[in-house]
N, C-alpha and C positions, 0 to 999 in steps of 0.2 A: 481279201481273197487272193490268193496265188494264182501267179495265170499261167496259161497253159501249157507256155516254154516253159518255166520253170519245175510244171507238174512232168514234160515228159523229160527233161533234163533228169529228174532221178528216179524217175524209172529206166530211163537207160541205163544210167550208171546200173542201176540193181541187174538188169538181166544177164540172166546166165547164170546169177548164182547159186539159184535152183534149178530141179529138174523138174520135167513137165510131169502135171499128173494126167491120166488115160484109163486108157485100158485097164480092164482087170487082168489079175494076173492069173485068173484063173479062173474058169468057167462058170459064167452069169447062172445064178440061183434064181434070177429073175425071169416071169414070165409077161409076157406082153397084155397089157390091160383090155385091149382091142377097143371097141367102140364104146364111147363114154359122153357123145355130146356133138355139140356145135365147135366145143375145142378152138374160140375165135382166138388163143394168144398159139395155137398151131405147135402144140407140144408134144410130145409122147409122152404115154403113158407105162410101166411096168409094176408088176406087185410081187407078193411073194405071201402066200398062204399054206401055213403046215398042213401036212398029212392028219394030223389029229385035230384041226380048230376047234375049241369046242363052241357051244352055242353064245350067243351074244358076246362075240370076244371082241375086246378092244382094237383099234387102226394106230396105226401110226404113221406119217406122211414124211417121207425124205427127201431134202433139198439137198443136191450135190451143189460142189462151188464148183468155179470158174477151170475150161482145160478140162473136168472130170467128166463120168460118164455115171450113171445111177446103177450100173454092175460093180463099176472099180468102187464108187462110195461105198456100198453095198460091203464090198471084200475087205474095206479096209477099215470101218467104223463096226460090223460083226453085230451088226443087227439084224439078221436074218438070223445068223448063228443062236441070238436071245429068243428069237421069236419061235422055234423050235421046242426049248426050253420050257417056254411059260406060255406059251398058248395064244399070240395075236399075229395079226396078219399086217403087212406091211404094204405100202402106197408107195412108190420112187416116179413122180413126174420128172421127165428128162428135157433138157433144153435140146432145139435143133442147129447146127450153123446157119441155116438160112434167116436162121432170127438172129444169133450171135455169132459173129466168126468164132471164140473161143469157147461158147458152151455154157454163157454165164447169164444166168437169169436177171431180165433188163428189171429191175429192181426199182430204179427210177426213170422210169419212160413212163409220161404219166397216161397215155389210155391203155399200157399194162397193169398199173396198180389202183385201177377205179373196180369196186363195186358192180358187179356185173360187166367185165370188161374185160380183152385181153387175157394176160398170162394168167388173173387172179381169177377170172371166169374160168379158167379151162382147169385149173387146180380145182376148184370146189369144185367143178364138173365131176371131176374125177372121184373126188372124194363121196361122192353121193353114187355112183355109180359102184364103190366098193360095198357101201356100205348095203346097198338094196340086195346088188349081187350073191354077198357072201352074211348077208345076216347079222350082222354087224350092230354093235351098243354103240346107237348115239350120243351117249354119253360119255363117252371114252374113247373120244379123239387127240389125238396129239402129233403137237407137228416140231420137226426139227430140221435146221438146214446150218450150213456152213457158208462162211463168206457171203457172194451174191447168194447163195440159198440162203443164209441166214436171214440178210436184208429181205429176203420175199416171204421169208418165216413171219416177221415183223410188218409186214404187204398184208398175209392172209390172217393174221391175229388181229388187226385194224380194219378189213375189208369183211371178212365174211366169223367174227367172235364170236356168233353163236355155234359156228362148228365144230370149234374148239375147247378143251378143258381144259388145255395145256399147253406152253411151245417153248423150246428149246433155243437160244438162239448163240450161236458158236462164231467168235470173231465176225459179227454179223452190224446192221447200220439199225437205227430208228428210222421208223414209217413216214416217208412224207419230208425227209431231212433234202432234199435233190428233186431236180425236175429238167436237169441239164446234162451235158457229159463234163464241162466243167466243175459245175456244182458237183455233181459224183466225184471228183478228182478233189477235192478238196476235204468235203466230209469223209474221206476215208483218210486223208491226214489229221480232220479232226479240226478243221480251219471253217469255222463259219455257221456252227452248227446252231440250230433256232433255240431259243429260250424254252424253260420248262414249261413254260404255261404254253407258247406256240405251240411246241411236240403234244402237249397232251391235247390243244385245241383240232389238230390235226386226227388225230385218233378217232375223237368225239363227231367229225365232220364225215368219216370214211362209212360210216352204217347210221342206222339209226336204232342200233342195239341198245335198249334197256337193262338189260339183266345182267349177270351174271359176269363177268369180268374172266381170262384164262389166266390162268397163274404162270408163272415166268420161269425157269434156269438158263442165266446167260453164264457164259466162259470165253474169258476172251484172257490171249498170252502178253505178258508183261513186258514181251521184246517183240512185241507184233512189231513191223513196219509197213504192213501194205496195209490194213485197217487199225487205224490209231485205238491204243486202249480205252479212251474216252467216249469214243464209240459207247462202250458200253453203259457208263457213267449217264451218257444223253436217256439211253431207254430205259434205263432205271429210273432217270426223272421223267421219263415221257408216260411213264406207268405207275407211279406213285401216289398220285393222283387219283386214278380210275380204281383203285383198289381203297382210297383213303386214307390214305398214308403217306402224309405228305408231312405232319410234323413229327411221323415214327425215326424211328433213331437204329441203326439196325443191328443186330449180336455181328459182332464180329469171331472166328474162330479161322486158327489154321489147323489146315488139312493135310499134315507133312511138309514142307516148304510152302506149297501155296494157302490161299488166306480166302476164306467165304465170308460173305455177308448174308446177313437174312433177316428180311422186312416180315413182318409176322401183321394178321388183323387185331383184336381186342380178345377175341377168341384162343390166338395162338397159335393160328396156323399159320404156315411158312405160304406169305402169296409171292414173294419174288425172292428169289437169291439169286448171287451172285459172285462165282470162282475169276479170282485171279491167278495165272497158272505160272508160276515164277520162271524167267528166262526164256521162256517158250514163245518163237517164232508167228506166223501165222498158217493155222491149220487145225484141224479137230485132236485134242487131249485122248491120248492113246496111253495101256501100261506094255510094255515092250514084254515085261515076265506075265502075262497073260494068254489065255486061247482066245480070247473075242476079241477080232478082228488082226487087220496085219499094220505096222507102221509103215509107211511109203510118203511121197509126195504128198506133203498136207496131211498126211495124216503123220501125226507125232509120236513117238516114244516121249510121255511128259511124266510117267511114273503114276499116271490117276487115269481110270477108264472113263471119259464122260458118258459113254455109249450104257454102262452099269450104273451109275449113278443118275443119269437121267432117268433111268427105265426104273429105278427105286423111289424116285422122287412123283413119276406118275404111278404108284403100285402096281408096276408090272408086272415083277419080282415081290419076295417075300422083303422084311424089312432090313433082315440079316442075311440076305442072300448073297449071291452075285458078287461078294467083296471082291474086288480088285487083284490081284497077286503081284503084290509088287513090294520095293522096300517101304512103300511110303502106304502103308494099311490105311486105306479111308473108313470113316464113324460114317453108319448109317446114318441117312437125313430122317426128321420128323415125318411121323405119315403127313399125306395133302388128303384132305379128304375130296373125293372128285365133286364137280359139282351136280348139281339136278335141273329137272328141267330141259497159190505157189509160193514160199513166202511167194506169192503171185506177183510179178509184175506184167499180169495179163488184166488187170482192170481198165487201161485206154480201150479193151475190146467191147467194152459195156455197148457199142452202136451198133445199128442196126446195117447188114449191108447194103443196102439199098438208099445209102446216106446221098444228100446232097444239098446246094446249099450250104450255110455255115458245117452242117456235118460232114459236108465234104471235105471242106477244107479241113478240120482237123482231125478226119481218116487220112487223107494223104499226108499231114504233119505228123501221124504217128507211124503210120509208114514208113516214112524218110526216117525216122528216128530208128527204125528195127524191129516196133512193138505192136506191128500189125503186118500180117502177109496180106 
């Protein structure tokens, strides 16, 4: 394990050479969720439902990362824009600073990622609250986040799987990989991360779900540096397993410069894939010659929309719809059939501020370092 001068030693070096992500840059499409629960991990809530929803339309649940706000994700991922389009209504639970100085969902703080508990509590809160609200197909939940949202996407896929049919997870961690702010400093280099059979034991301990398993699209950039690409490598073996497939062997194919995998059942459908996004930093895969959504801060110009291509691989969109507009035309994905039944070096901020104790001491060591006000 790497210790923790060495962990802020390059994150210093790194800061600055991104810019902060924030604000939208343009006025919030989102509406405020209002009252939703007990809300014990102390989040907000916002959604965003069209003028025309038709009956039983699909959710979809958005994690913003770290520094962001669930208006700016919103602007810059252009999913509100699709929801307009094809008819579902969207979820954005938002971090508060009094939980994170920086806005980043405590992902491994373990009475936020328990089952009834915390941040994961106040997320499924919400999520039932949309769904009674607005009418909503239990069937056709899906959830997506970036960075710490990613890592809590892979929290809520673990924690409450019967919600879900589907999740998304964009330069994001496997469930249950940290339970430390060191440990988190580490597995997002990719230093220490548990065995396949621990990750998937992990999973199996977080519910006591029988059925049904949520099908996977992970993407994560081949020149990430804040969250190691192996990252993703872990949760594809963390989920290999619970799906069956574990001595499957996966199609490989590229998709313009960058390269997909796809672990398929006996049947043929695609339960996990997985884009490698060639040279790409860390941030959500944006096409810059596109109208959905804007590139900024983490949000990428990588030539591929994952925000169109996720929303194809849950058939949110037709199968041929939505292409991309960019030079690198992506191949529609296989239908799923649904089931039944900064490059950031604001991750030292993963603590809570009301640290003390050993977390004191290394708030005030990242402090000193720059990388916490």
């Amino acid at each position: 394990m790497r210790s923790l001068s060495d962990t802020i030693a390059r994150l210093k070096a790194a800061k600055g050479k991104f810019p902060l992500a924030g604000a939208a840059v343009q006025p919030s499409r989102l509406s405020s969720l209002g009252d939703f629960g007990a809300n014990p991990g102390a989040l907000h809530g916002y959604c965003y439902v069209p003028q025309r929803l038709p009956g039983d339309a699909p959710l979809v649940v958005v994690l913003h990362g770290c520094t962001q706000t669930a208006a700016g994700y919103d602007n810059g991922a252009g999913w509100s824009q699709l929801a307009d389009r094809h008819g579902f209504a969207l979820l954005y639970p938002e971090q508060q600073r009094a939980n994170n100085p920086n806005l980043c969902f405590n992902w491994f703080v373990p009475e936020d990622i328990k089952r009834d508990s915390g941040e994961a509590l106040s997320i499924a809160q919400m999520v039932r609250r949309m769904i009674e609200h607005h009418g909503l197909d239990r069937e056709r939940v899906f959830i997506t986040g970036l960075s710490a949202g990613g890592a809590m996407t892979s929290v809520m896929l673990a924690t409450y799987p019967e919600l879900f049919a589907s999740g998304a997870i964009i330069a994001g961690l496997p469930y249950g990989c940290a339970a430390s702010i060191p440990e988190a400093f580490d597995r997002m280099r990719g230093h220490g991360l548990p065995s396949e059979r621990e990750l998937e034991a992990r999973i199996r301990k977080a519910s006591t779900h029988r059925g049904v398993w949520p099908t996977l699209s992970l993407w994560h950039g081949s020149a990430d540096r804040t969250v190691a690409h192996s990252n993703m490598d872990a949760i594809v073996a963390q989920w290999r397993g619970l799906h069956g497939l574990k001595t499957v062997e996966p199609e490989k194919s590229p998709v313009g410069p960058h390269s997909r995998r796809i672990w398929r059942d006996d049947t043929g459908v695609a339960k996990i894939e997985a884009f490698s996004i060639a040279g790409m930093g860390h941030g959500t895969p944006l096409s810059g010659a596109d109208d959905i959504g804007t590139p900024a801060a983490f949000m990428l110009d990588a030539g591929i929309s994952s925000t169109r291509h996720i929303a194809r691989f849950w058939q949110l969109t037709e199968a041929r719809s939505e292409l991309a507009l960019s030079a690198h035309v992506e191949a529609p994905p296989e239908a799923m059939p649904l089931r039944i039944g900064r490059e950031a070096p604001t991750a030292p901020s993963w603590i809570r501020g009301s640290a003390s104790g050993v977390g004191k001491v290394i708030e005030d060591a990242l402090r000193a370092a720059g990388l916490m006000r």
